[in-house]
RODO-2510 file (C-alpha; in nm, 4 decimals, decimal comma):
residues 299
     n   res          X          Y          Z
     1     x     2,3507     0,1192    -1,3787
     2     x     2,2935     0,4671    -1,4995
     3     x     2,4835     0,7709    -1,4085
     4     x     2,1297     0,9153    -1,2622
     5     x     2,0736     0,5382    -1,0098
     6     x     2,4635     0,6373    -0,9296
     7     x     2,3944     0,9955    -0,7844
     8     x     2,0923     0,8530    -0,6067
     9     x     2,2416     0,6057    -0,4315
    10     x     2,5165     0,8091    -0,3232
    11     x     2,2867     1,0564    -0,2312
    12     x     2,0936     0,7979    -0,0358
    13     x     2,3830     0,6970     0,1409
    14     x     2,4960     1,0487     0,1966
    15     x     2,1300     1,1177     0,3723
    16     x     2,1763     0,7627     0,5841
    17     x     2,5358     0,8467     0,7616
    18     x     2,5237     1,2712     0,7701
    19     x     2,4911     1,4455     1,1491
    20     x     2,1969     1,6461     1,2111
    21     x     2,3072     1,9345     1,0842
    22     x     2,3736     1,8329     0,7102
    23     x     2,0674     1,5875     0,7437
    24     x     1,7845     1,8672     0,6288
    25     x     2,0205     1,9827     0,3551
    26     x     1,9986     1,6329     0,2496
    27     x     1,6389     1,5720     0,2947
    28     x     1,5601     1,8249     0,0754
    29     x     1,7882     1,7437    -0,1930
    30     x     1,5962     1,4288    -0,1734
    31     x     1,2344     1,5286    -0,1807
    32     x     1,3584     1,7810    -0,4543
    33     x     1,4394     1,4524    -0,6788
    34     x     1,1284     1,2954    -0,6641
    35     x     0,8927     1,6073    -0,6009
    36     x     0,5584     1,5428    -0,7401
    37     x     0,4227     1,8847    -0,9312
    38     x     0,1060     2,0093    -0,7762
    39     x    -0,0550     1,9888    -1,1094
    40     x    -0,0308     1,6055    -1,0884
    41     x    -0,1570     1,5637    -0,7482
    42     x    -0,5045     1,7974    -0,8714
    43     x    -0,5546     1,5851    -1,1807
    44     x    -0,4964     1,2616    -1,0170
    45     x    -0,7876     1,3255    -0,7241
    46     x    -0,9835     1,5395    -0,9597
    47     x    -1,0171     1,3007    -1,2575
    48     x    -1,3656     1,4740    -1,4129
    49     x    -1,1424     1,7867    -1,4272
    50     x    -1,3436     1,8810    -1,1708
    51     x    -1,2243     2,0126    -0,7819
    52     x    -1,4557     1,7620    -0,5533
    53     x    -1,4831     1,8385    -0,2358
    54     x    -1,3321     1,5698    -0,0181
    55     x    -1,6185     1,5984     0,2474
    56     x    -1,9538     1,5911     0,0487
    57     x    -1,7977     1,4256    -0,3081
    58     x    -1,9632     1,7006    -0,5081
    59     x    -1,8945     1,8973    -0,7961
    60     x    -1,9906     2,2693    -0,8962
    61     x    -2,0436     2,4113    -0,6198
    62     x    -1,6989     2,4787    -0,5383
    63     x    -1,5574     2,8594    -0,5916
    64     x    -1,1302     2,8611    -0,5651
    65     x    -0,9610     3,1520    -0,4026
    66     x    -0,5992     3,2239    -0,3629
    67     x    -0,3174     3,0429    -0,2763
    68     x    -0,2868     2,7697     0,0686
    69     x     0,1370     2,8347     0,0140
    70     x     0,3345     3,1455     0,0013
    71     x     0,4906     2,9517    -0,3387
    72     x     0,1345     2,9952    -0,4761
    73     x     0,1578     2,6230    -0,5981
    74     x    -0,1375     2,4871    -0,3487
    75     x    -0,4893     2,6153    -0,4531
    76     x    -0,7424     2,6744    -0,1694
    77     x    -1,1430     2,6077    -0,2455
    78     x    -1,4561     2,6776    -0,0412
    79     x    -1,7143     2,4084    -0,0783
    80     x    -2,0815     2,5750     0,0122
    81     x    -2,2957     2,3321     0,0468
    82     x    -2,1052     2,1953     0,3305
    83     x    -1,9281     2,5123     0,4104
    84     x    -1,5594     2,3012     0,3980
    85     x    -1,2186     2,5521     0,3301
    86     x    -0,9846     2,3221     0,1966
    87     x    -0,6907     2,2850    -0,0658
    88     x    -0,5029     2,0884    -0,2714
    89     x    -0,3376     1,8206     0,0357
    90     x    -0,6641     1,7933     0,1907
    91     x    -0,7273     1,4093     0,2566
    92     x    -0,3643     1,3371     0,1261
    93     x    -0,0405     1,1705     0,3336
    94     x     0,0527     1,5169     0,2507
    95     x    -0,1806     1,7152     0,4310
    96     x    -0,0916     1,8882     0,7820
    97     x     0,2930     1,7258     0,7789
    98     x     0,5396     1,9714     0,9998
    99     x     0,8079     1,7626     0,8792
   100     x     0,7170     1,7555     0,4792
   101     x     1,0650     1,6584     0,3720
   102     x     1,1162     1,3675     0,5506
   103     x     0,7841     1,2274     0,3704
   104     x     0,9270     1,1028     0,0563
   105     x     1,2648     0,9521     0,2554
   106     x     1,0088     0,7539     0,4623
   107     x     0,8482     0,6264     0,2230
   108     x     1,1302     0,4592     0,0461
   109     x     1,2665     0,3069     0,3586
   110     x     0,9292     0,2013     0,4010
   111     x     0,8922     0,0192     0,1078
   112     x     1,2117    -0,2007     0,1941
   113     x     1,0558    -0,3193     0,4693
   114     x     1,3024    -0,1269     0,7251
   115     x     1,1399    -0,1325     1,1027
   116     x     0,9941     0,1806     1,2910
   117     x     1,2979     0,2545     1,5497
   118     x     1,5350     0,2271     1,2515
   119     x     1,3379     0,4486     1,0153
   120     x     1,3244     0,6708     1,3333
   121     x     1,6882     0,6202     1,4009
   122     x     1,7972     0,6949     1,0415
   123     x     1,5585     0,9771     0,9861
   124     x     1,5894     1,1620     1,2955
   125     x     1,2319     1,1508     1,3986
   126     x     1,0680     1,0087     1,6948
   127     x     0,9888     0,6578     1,6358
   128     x     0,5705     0,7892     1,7482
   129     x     0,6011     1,0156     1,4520
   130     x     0,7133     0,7054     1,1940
   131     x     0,4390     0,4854     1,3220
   132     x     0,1693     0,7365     1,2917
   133     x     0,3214     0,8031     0,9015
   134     x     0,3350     0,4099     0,8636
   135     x    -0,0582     0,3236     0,9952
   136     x    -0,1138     0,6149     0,7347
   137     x     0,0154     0,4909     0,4905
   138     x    -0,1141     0,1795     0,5377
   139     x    -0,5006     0,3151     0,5642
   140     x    -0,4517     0,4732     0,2559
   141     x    -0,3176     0,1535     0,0281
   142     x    -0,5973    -0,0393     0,2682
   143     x    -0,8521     0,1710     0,0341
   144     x    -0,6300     0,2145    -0,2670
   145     x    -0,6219    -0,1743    -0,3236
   146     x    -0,9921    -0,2210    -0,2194
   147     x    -1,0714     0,0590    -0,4843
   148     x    -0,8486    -0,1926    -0,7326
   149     x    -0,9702    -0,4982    -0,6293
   150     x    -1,3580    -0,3609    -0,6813
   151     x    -1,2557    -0,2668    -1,0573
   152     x    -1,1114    -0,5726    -1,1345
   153     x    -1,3559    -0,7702    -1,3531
   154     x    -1,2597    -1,1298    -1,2338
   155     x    -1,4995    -1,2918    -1,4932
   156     x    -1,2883    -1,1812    -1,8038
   157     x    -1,0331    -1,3976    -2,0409
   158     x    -0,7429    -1,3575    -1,7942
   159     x    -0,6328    -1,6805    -1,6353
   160     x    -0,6087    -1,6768    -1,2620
   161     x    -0,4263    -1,8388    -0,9961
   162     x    -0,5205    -1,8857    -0,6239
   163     x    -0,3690    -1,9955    -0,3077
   164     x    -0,5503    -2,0117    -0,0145
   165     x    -0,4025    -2,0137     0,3476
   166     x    -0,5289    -2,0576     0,7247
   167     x    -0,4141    -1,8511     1,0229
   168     x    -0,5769    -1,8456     1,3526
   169     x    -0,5470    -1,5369     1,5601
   170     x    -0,2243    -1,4898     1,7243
   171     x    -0,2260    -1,4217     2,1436
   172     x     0,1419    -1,3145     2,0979
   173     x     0,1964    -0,9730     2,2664
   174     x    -0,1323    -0,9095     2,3885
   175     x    -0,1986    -0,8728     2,7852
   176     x    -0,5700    -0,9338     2,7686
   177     x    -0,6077    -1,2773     2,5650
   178     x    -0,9682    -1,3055     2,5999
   179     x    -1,0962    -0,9820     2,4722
   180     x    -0,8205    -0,8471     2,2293
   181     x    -0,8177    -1,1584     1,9954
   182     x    -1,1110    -1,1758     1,7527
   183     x    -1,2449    -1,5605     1,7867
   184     x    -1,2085    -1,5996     1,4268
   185     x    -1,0296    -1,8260     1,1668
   186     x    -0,8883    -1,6086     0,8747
   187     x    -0,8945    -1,7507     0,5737
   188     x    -0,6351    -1,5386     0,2917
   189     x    -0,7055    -1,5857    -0,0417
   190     x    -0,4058    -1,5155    -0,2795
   191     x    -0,4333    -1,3677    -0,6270
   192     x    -0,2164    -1,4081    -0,9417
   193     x    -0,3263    -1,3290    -1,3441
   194     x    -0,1113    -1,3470    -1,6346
   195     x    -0,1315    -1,0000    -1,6812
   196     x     0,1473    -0,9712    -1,3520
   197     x    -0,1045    -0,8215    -1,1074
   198     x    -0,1149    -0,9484    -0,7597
   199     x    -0,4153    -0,8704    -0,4301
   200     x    -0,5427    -1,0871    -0,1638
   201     x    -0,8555    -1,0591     0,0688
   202     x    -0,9435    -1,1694     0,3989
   203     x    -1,2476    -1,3257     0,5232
   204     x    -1,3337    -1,4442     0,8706
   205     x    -1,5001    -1,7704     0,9208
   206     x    -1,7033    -1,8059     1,2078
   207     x    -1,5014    -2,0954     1,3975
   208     x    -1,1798    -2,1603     1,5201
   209     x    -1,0161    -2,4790     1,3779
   210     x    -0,7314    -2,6620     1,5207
   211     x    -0,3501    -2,7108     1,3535
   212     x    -0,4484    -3,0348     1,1808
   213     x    -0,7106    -2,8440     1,0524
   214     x    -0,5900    -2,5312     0,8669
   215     x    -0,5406    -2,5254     0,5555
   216     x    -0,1913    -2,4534     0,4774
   217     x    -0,1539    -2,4350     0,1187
   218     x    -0,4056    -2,5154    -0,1283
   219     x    -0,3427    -2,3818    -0,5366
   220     x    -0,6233    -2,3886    -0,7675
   221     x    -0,6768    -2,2141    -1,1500
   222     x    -0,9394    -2,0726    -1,2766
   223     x    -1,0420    -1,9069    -1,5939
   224     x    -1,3499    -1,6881    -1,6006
   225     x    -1,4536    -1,7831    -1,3002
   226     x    -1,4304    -2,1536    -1,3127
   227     x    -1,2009    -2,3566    -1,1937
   228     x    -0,9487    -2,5066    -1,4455
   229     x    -1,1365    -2,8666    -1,4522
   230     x    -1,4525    -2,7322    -1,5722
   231     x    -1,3004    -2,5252    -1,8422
   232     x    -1,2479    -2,6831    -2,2016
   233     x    -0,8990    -2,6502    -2,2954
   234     x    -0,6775    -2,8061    -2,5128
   235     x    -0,3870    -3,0365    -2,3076
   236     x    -0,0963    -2,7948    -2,3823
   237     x    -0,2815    -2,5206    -2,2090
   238     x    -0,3510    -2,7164    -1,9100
   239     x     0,0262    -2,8140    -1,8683
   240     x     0,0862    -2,4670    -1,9233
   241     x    -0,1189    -2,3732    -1,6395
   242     x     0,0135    -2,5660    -1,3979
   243     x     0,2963    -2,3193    -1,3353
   244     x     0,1656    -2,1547    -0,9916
   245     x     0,4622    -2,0066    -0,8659
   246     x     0,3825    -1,6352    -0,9038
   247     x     0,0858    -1,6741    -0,6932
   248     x     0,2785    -1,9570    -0,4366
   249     x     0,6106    -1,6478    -0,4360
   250     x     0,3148    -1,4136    -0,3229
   251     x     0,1684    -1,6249    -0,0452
   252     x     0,5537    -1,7394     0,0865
   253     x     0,6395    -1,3699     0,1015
   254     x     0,3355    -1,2756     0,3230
   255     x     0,3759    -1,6022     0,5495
   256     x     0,7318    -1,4526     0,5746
   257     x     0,6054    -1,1371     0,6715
   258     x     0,3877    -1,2633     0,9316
   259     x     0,6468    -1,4582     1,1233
   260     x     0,7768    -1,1533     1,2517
   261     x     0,4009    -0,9930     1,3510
   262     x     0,3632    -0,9687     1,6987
   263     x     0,0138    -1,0318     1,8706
   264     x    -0,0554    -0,6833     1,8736
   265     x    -0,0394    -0,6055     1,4885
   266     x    -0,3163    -0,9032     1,4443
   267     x    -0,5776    -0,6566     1,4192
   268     x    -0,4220    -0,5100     1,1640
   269     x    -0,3764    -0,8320     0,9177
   270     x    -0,5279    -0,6881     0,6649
   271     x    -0,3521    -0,3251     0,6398
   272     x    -0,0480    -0,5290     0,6115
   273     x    -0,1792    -0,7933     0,4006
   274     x    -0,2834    -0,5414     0,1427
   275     x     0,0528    -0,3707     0,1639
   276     x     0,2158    -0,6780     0,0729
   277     x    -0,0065    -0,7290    -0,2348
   278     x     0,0912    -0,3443    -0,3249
   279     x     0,4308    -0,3924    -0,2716
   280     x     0,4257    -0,7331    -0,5066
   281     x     0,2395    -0,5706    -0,7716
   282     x     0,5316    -0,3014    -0,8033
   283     x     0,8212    -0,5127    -0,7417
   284     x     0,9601    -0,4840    -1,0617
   285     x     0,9222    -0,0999    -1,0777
   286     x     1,3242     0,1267    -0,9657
   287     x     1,3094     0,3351    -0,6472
   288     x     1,1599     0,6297    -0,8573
   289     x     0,8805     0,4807    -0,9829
   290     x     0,7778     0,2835    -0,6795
   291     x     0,7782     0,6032    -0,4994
   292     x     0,5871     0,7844    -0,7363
   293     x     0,3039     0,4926    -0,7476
   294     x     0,3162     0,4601    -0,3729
   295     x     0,2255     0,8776    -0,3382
   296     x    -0,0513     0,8673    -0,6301
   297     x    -0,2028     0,5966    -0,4113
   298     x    -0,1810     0,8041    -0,0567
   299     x    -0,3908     1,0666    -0,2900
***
C-alpha cells in the first residue's frame, strides 16, 4: 500500500472518531483530496464545448456573466429563450448543498454500503438529510446507467452472459397491503460481457406467479444476439463459455442486497438495482477513483 492509501486511511479514520469540533476541519481536508476542478465538471456536462442550458437542452443562445462564487470558480449563464439564470451546479448532486463538504464523505460511505442512521451518526447530519442525499444519488445513477445501457450496442462481437431471476412484490413494511404493492411479477435480467461491464433491467409481467413458479436462477449465453446454441462455434469456445460466474457473482450480490429491503423500498427496486450494477461495474476501481466516477455520473 502506498504512502498516499496510508494518509487516506488515517485520515479517514481520523474524520470517523473526531468530536464535533475537529469534524469540519476534517471534512474539509477530505473534500480538499478528492476536489473535482470546476473545469472538469463544465466539460463533462458540456461535451460539444458548448454551455446547454439544463432546462430547454439548447445551445447558442446562452450569454455568461460573472461569477455564482466569491472564488470566481462557478460561472453563471442566462439562457433567453427560456429566460433560466443558472451556473455551473445547476442539475448536479452539487447544486443548492448547505453542507457541501460532507458531500464527497457521503459518498464514500455510501458506496460501502454503510446504512442511513450510521452515515448520519458518523457524519453528524440528520439521518433526513442522508436519505434525501442517498434517493439523490440514486435518481441520478437511475439515469446515468439507463443513458449506458441505451449506448450499449448489444448486437456486436462481445459475448454475453445472462441470468435471469423472479421476485414478487414484497408486503414487508407496508401498512396498506392492497394499494402500496404493485400486482406485478418482476422479472431481473442480469448482464455480464467479456469486456468486464455489468447492468441489469427490470420488467414487470402482468401476473403474479406462485413460489414453485419463479424462476430462481436461469444462465444463458449469447453472442450477437443469439443464444449460444444457435451460434457456430468451434467446441473449445463453447467450453470456454460455460464459465458464468461473473454474471451468477452479480445476481448473488443483488439477491444479497435485497434480503435486507424492507417492504417499503420495493418501489424503489430499480434505483437500487441499478446502483448495484454501478457499483459492480467499478468494483475493481481504489476509493479515489470510485469517487471520482460516482460524481461524473451525479453530473
Amino acid at each position: 500500500m502506498s504512502s498516499e492509501s496510508n494518509a487516506e486511511n488515517l485520515l479517514w479514520k481520523q474524520l470517523l472518531v473526531a468530536t464535533k469540533e475537529k469534524k469540519d476541519r476534517l471534512l474539509q481536508q477530505f473534500s480538499e483530496r478528492y476536489a473535482i476542478h470546476i473545469d472538469e465538471i463544465r466539460d463533462r456536462k458540456n461535451p460539444s464545448g458548448q454551455i446547454i442550458c439544463p432546462r430547454c437542452n439548447k445551445t447558442g443562445t446562452i450569454s455568461g456573466y460573472g461569477f455564482f462564487d466569491s472564488a470566481k470558480q462557478r460561472r453563471r449563464y442566462y439562457c433567453k429563450p427560456c429566460n433560466l439564470h443558472f451556473n455551473d451546479f445547476t442539475g448536479t448532486l452539487f447544486h443548492k448543498r448547505k453542507l457541501h463538504n460532507h458531500i464527497i464523505p457521503f459518498l464514500r460511505i455510501m458506496l460501502e454500503g454503510t446504512p442511513v442512521r450510521t452515515i448520519a451518526k458518523e457524519l453528524n447530519i440528520s439521518p433526513t438529510t442522508a436519505h434525501k442525499w442517498r434517493h439523490l444519488v440514486l435518481q441520478y445513477i437511475e439515469r446515468y446507467m439507463a443513458d449506458s445501457v441505451a449506448s450499449l450496442n448489444t448486437d456486436s462481437e462481445v459475448l454475453m452472459e445472462t441470468s435471469l431471476r423472479e421476485f414478487n412484490p414484497s408486503h414487508k413494511g407496508l401498512h396498506d397491503q392492497s394499494n402500496s404493492v404493485v400486482p406485478y411479477t418482476q422479472r431481473i435480467y442480469f448482464h455480464s460481457d467479456r469486456l468486464g461491464r455489468n447492468y441489469a433491467s427490470l420488467i414487470l409481467i402482468d401476473i403474479l406467479k406462485t413460489n414453485r413458479q419463479l424462476i430462481r436462477a436461469e444462465t444463458s449465453i449469447s453472442l450477437k444476439g443469439k443464444h449460444l446454441s444457435s451460434v457456430n462455434s468451434s467446441l473449445a469456445s463453447q467450453r470456454a463459455l460455460q464459465h458464468t460466474r461473473n454474471v451468477q457473482a452479480f445476481q448473488y450480490k443483488f439477491d444479497e442486497m435485497h434480503k435486507r429491503m424492507r417492504g417499503v423500498a420495493q418501489p424503489y427496486l430499480n434505483r437500487y438495482l441499478q446502483w448495484n450494477s454501478f457499483v459492480q461495474q467499478h468494483c475493481m476501481l481504489n476509493s479515489g477513483a470510485k469517487i471520482r466516477a460516482l460524481i461524473f455520473a451525479c453530473l
